[in-house]
PyMOL Python script that loads the backbone (N, CA, C, O; Angstrom):
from pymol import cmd

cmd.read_pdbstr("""\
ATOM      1  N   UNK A   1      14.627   1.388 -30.966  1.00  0.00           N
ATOM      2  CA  UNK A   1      14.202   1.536 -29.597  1.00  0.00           C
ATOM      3  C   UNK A   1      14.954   2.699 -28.973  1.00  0.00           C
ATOM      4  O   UNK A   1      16.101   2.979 -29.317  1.00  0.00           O
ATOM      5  N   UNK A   2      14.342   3.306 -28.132  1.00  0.00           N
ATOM      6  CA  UNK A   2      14.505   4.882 -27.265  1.00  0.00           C
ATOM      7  C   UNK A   2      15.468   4.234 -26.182  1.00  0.00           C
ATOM      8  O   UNK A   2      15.148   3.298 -25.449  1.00  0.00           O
ATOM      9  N   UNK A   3      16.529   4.790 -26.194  1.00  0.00           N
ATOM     10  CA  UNK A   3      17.790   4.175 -25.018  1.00  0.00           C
ATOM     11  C   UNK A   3      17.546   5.506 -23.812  1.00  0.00           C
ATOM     12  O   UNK A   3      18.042   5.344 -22.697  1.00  0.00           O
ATOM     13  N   UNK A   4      16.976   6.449 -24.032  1.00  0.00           N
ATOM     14  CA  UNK A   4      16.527   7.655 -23.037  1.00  0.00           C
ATOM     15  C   UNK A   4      16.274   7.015 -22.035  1.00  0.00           C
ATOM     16  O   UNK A   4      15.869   5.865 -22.203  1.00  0.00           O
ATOM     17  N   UNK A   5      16.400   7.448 -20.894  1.00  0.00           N
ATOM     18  CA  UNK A   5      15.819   6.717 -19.372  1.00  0.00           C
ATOM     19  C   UNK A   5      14.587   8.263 -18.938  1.00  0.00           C
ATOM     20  O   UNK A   5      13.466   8.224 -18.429  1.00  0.00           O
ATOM     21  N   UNK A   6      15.175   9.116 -19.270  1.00  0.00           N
ATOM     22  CA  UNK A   6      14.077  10.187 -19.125  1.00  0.00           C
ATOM     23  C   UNK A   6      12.464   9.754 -19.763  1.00  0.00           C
ATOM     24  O   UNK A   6      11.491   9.961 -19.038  1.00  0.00           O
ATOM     25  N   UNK A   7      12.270   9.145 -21.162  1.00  0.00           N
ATOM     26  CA  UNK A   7      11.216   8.939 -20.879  1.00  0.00           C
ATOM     27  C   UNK A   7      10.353   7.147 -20.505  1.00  0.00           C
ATOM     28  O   UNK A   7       9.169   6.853 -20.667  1.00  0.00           O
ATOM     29  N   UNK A   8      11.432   6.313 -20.014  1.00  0.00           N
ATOM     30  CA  UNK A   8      10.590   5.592 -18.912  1.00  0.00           C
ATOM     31  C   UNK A   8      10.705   5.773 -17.847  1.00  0.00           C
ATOM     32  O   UNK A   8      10.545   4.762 -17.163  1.00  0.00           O
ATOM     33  N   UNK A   9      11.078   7.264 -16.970  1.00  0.00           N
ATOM     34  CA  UNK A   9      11.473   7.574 -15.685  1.00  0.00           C
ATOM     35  C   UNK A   9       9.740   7.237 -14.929  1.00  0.00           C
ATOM     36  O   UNK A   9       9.687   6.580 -13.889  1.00  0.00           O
ATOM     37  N   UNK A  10       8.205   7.860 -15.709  1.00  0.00           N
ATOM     38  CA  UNK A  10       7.025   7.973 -15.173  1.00  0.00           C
ATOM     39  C   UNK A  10       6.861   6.419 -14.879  1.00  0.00           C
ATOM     40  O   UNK A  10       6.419   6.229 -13.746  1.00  0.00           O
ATOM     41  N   UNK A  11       7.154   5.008 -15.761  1.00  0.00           N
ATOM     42  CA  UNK A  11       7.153   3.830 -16.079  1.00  0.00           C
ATOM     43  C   UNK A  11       7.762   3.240 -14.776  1.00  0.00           C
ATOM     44  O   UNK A  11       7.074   2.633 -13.956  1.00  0.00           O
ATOM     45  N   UNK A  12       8.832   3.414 -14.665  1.00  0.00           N
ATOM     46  CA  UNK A  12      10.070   3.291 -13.217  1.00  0.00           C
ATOM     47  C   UNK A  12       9.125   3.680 -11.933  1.00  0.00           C
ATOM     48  O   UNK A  12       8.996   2.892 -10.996  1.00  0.00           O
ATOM     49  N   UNK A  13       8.418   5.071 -11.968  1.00  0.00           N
ATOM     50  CA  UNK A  13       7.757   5.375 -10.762  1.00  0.00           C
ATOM     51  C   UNK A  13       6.648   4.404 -10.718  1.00  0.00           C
ATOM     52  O   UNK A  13       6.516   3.650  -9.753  1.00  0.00           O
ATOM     53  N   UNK A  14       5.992   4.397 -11.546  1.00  0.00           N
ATOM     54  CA  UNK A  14       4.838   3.389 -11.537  1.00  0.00           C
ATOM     55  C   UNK A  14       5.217   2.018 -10.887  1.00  0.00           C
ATOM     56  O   UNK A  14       4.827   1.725  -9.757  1.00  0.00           O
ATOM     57  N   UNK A  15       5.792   1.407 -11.448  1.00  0.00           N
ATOM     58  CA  UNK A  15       6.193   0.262 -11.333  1.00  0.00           C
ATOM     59  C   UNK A  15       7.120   0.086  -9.489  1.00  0.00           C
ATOM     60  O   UNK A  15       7.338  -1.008  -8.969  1.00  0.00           O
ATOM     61  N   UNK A  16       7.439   1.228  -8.955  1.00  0.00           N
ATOM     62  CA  UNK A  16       8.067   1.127  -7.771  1.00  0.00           C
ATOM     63  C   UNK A  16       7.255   1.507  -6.972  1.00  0.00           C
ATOM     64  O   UNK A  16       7.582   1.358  -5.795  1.00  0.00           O
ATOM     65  N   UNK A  17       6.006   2.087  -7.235  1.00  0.00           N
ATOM     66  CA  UNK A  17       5.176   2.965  -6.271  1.00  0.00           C
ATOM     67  C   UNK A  17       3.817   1.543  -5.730  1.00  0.00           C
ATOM     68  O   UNK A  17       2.998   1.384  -4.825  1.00  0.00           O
ATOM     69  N   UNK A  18       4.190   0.969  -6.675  1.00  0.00           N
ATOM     70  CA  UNK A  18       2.859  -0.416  -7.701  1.00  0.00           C
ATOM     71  C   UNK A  18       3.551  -1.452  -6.210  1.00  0.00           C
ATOM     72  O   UNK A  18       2.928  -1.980  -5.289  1.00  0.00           O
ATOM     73  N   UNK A  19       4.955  -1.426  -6.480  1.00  0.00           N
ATOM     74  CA  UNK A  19       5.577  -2.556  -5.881  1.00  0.00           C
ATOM     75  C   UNK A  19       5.144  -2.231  -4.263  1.00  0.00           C
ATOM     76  O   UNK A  19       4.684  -3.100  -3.521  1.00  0.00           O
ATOM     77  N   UNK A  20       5.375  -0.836  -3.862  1.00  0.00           N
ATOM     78  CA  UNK A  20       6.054  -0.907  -2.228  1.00  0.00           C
ATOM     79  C   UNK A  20       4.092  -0.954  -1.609  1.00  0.00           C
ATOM     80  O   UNK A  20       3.774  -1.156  -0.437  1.00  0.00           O
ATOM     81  N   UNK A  21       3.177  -0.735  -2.661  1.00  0.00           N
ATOM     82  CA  UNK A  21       1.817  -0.903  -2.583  1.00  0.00           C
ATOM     83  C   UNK A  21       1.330  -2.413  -1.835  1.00  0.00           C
ATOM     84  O   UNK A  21       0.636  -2.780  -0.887  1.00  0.00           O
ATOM     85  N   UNK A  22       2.259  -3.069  -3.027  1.00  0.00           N
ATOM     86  CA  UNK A  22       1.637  -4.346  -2.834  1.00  0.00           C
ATOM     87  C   UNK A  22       2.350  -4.865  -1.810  1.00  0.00           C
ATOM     88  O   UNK A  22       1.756  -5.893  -1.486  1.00  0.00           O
ATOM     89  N   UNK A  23       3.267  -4.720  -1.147  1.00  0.00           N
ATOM     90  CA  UNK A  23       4.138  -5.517  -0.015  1.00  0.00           C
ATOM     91  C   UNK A  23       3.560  -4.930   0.936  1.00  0.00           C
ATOM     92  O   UNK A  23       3.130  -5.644   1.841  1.00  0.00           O
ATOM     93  N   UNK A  24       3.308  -2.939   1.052  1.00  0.00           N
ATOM     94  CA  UNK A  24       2.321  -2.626   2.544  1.00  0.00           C
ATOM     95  C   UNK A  24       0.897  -3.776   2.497  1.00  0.00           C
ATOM     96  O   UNK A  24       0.371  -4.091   3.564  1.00  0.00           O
ATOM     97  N   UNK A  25       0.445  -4.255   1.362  1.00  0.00           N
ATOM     98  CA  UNK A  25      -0.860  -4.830   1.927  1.00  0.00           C
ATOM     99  C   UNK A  25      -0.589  -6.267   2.466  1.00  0.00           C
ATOM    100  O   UNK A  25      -1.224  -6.907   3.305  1.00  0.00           O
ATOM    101  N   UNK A  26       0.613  -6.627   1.704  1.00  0.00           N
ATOM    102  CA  UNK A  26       0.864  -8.025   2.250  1.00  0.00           C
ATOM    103  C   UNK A  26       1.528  -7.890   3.548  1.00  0.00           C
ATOM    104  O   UNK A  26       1.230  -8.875   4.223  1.00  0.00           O
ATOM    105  N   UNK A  27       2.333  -7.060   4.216  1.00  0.00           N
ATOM    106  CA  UNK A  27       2.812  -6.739   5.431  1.00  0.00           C
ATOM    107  C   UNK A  27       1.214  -6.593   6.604  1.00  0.00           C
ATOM    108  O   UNK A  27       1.009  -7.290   7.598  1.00  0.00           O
ATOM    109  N   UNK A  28       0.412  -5.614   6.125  1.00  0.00           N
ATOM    110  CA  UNK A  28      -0.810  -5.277   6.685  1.00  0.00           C
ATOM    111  C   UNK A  28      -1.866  -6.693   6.998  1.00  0.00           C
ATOM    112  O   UNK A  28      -2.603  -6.814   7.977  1.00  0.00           O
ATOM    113  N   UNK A  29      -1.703  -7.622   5.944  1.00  0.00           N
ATOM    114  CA  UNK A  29      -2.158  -8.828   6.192  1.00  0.00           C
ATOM    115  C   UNK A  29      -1.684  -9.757   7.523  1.00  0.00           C
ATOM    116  O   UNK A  29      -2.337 -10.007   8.536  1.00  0.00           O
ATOM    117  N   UNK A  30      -0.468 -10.132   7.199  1.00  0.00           N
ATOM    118  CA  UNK A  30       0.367 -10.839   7.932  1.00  0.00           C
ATOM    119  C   UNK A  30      -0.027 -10.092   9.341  1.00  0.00           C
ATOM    120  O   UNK A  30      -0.427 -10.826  10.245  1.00  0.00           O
ATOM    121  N   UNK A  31       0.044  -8.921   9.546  1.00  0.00           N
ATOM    122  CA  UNK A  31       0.395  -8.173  11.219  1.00  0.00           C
ATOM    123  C   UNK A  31      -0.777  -8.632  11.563  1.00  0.00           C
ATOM    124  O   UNK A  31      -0.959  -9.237  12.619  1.00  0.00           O
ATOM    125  N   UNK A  32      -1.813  -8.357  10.588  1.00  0.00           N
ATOM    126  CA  UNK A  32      -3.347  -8.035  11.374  1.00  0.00           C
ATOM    127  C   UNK A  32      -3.652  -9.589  11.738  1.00  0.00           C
ATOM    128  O   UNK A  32      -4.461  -9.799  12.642  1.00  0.00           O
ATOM    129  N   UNK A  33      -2.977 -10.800  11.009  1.00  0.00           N
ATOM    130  CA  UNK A  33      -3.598 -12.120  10.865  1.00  0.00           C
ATOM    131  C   UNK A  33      -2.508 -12.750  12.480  1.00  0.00           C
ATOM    132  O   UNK A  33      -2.601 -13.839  13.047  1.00  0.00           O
ATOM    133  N   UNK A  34      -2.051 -12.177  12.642  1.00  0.00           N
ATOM    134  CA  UNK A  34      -0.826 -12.190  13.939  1.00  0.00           C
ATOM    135  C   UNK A  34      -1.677 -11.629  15.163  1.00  0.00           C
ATOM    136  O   UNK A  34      -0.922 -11.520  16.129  1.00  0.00           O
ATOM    137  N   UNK A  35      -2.660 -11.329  15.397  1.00  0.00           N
ATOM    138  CA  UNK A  35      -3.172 -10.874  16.233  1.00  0.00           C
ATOM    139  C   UNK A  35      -2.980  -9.007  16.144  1.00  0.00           C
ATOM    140  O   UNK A  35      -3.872  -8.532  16.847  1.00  0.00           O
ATOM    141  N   UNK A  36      -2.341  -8.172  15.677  1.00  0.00           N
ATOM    142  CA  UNK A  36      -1.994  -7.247  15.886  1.00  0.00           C
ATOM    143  C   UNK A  36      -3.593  -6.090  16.195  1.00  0.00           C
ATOM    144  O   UNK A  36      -4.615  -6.403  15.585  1.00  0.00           O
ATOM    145  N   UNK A  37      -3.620  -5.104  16.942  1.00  0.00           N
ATOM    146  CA  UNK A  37      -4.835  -4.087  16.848  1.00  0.00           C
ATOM    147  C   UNK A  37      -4.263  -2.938  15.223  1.00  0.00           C
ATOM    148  O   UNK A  37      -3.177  -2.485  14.862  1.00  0.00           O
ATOM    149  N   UNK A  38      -5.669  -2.876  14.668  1.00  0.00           N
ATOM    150  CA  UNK A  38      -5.668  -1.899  13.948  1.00  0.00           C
ATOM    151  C   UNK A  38      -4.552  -0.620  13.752  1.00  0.00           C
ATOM    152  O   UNK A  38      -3.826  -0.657  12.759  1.00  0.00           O
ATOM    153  N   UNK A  39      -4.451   0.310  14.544  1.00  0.00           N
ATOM    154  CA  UNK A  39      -3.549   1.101  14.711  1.00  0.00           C
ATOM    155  C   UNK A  39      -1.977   0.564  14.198  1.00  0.00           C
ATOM    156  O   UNK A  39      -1.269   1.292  13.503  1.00  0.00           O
ATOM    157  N   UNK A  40      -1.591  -0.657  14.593  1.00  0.00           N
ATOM    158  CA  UNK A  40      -0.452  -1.119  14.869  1.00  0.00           C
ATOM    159  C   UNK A  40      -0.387  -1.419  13.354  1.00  0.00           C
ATOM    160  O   UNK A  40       0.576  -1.094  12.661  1.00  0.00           O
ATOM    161  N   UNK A  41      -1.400  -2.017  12.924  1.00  0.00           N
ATOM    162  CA  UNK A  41      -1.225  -2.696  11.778  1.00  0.00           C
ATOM    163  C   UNK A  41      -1.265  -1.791  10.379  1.00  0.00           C
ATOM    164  O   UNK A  41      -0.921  -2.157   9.255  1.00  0.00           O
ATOM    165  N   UNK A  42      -1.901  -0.229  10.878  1.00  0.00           N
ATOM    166  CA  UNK A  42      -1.653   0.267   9.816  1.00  0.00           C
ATOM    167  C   UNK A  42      -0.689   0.883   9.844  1.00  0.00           C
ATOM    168  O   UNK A  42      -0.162   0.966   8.735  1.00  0.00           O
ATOM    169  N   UNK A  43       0.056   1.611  10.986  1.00  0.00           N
ATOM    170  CA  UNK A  43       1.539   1.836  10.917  1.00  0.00           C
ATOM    171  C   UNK A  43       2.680   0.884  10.217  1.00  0.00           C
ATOM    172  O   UNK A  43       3.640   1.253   9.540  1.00  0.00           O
ATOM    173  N   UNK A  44       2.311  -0.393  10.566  1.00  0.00           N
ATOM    174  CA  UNK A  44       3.175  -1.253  10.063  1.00  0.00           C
ATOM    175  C   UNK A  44       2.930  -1.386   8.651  1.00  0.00           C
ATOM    176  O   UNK A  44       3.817  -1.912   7.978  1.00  0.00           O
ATOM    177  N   UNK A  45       2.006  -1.046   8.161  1.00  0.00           N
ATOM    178  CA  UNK A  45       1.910  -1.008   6.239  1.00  0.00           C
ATOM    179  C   UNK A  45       2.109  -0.109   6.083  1.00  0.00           C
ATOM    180  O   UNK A  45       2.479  -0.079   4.909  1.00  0.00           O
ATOM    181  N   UNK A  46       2.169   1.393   6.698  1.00  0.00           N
ATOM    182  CA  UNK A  46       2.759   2.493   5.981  1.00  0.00           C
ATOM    183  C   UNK A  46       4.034   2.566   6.341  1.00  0.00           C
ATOM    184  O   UNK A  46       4.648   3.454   5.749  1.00  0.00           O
ATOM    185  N   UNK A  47       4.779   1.811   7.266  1.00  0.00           N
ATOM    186  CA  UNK A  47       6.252   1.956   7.150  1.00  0.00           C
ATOM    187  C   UNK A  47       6.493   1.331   6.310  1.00  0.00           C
ATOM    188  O   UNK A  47       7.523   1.908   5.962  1.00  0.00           O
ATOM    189  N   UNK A  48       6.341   0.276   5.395  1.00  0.00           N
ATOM    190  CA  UNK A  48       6.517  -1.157   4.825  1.00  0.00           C
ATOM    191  C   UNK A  48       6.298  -0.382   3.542  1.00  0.00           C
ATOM    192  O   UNK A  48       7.124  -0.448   2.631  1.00  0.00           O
ATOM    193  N   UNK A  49       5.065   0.441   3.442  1.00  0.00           N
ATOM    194  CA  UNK A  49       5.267   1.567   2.169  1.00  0.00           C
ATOM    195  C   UNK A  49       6.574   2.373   1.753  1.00  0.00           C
ATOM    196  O   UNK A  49       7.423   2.337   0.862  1.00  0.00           O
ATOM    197  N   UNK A  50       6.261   3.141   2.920  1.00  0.00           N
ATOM    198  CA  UNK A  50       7.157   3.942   2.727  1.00  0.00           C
ATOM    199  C   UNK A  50       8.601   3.487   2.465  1.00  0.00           C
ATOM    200  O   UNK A  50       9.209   3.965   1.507  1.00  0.00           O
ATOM    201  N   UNK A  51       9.361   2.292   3.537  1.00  0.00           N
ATOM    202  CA  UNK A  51      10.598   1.814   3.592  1.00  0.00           C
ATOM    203  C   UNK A  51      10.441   1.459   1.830  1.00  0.00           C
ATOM    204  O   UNK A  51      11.181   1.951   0.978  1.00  0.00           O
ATOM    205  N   UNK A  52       9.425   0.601   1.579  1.00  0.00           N
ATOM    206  CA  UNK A  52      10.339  -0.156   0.313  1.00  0.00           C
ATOM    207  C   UNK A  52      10.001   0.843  -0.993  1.00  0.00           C
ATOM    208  O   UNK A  52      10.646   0.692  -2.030  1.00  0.00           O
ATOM    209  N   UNK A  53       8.908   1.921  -0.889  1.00  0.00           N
ATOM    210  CA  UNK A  53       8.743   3.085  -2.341  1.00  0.00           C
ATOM    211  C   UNK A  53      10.832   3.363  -2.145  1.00  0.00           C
ATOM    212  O   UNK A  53      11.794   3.219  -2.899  1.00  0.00           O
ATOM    213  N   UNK A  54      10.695   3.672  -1.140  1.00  0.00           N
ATOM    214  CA  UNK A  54      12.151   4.480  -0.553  1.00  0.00           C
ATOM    215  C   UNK A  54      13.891   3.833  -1.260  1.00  0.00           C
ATOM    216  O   UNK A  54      14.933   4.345  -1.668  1.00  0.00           O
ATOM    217  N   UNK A  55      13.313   2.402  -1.052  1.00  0.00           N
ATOM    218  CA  UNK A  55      14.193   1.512  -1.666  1.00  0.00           C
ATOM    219  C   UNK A  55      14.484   1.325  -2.704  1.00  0.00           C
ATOM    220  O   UNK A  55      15.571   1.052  -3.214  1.00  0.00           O
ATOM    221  N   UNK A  56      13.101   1.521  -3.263  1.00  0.00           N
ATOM    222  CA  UNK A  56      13.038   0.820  -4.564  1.00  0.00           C
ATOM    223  C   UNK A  56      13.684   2.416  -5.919  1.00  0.00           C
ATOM    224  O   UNK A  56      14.146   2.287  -7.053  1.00  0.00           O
ATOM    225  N   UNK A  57      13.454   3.550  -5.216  1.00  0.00           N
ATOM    226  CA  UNK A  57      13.404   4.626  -5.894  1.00  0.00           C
ATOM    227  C   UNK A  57      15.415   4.656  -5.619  1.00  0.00           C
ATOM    228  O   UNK A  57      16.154   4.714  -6.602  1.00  0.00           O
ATOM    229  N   UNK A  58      15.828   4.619  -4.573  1.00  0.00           N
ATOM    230  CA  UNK A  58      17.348   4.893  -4.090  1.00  0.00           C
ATOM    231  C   UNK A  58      18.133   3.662  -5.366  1.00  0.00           C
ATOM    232  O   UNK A  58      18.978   3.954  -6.212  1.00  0.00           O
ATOM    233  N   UNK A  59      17.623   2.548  -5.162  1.00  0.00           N
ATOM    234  CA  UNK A  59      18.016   1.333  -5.965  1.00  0.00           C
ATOM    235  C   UNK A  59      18.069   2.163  -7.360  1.00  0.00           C
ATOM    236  O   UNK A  59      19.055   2.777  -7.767  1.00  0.00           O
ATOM    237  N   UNK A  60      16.787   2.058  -8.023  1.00  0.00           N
ATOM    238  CA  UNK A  60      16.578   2.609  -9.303  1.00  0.00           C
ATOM    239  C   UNK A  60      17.754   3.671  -9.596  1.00  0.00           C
ATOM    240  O   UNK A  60      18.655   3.607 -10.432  1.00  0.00           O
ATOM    241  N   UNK A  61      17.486   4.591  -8.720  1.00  0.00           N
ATOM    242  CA  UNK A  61      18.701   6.284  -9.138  1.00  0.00           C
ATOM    243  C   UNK A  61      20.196   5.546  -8.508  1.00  0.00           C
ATOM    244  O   UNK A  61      21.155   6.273  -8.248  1.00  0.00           O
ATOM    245  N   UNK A  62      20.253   4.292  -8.337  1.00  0.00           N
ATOM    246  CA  UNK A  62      21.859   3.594  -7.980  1.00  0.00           C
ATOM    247  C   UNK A  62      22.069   3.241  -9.059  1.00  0.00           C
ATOM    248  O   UNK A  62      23.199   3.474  -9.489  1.00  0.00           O
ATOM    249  N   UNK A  63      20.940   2.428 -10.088  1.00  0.00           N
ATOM    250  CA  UNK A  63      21.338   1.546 -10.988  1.00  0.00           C
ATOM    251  C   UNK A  63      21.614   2.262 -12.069  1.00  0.00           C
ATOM    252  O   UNK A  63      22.526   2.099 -12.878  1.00  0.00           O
ATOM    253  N   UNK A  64      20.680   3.159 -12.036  1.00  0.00           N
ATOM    254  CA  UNK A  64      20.551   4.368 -13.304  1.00  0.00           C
ATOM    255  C   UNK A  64      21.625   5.260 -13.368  1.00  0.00           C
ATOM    256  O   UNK A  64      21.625   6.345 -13.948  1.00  0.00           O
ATOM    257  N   UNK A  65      22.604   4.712 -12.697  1.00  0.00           N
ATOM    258  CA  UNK A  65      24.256   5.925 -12.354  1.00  0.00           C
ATOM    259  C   UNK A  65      23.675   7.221 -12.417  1.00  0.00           C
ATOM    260  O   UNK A  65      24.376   8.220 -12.256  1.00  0.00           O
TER     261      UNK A  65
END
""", "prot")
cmd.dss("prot")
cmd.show_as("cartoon", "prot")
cmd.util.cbc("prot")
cmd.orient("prot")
């Protein structure tokens, strides 16, 4: 087995890009099922994107020394 992190770095993106995907739609759910207007609710899934791609990529390049 390949101990390289260079080539599951595309694998890592996938998998973090996959993740902060699926929490904006579940965030986008929740707001909109809260009463929220449209506008509000899609800001609130693209911060919820953005915050956790953001996280999840800072985490990864923490763990990965």
């Amino acid at each position: 087995m390949n101990t390289d992190t260079q080539t599951l770095r595309g694998v890592w993106l996938a998998l973090i890009i996959l993740g902060g995907a699926i929490a904006a739609i579940a965030a986008g759910v929740v707001i909109r099922f809260v009463g929220a207007d449209l506008p509000t609710t899609l800001g609130a899934a693209g911060a919820t994107f953005l915050g956790g791609t953001g996280l999840g990529l800072a985490a990864r390049k923490f763990l990965a020394g």
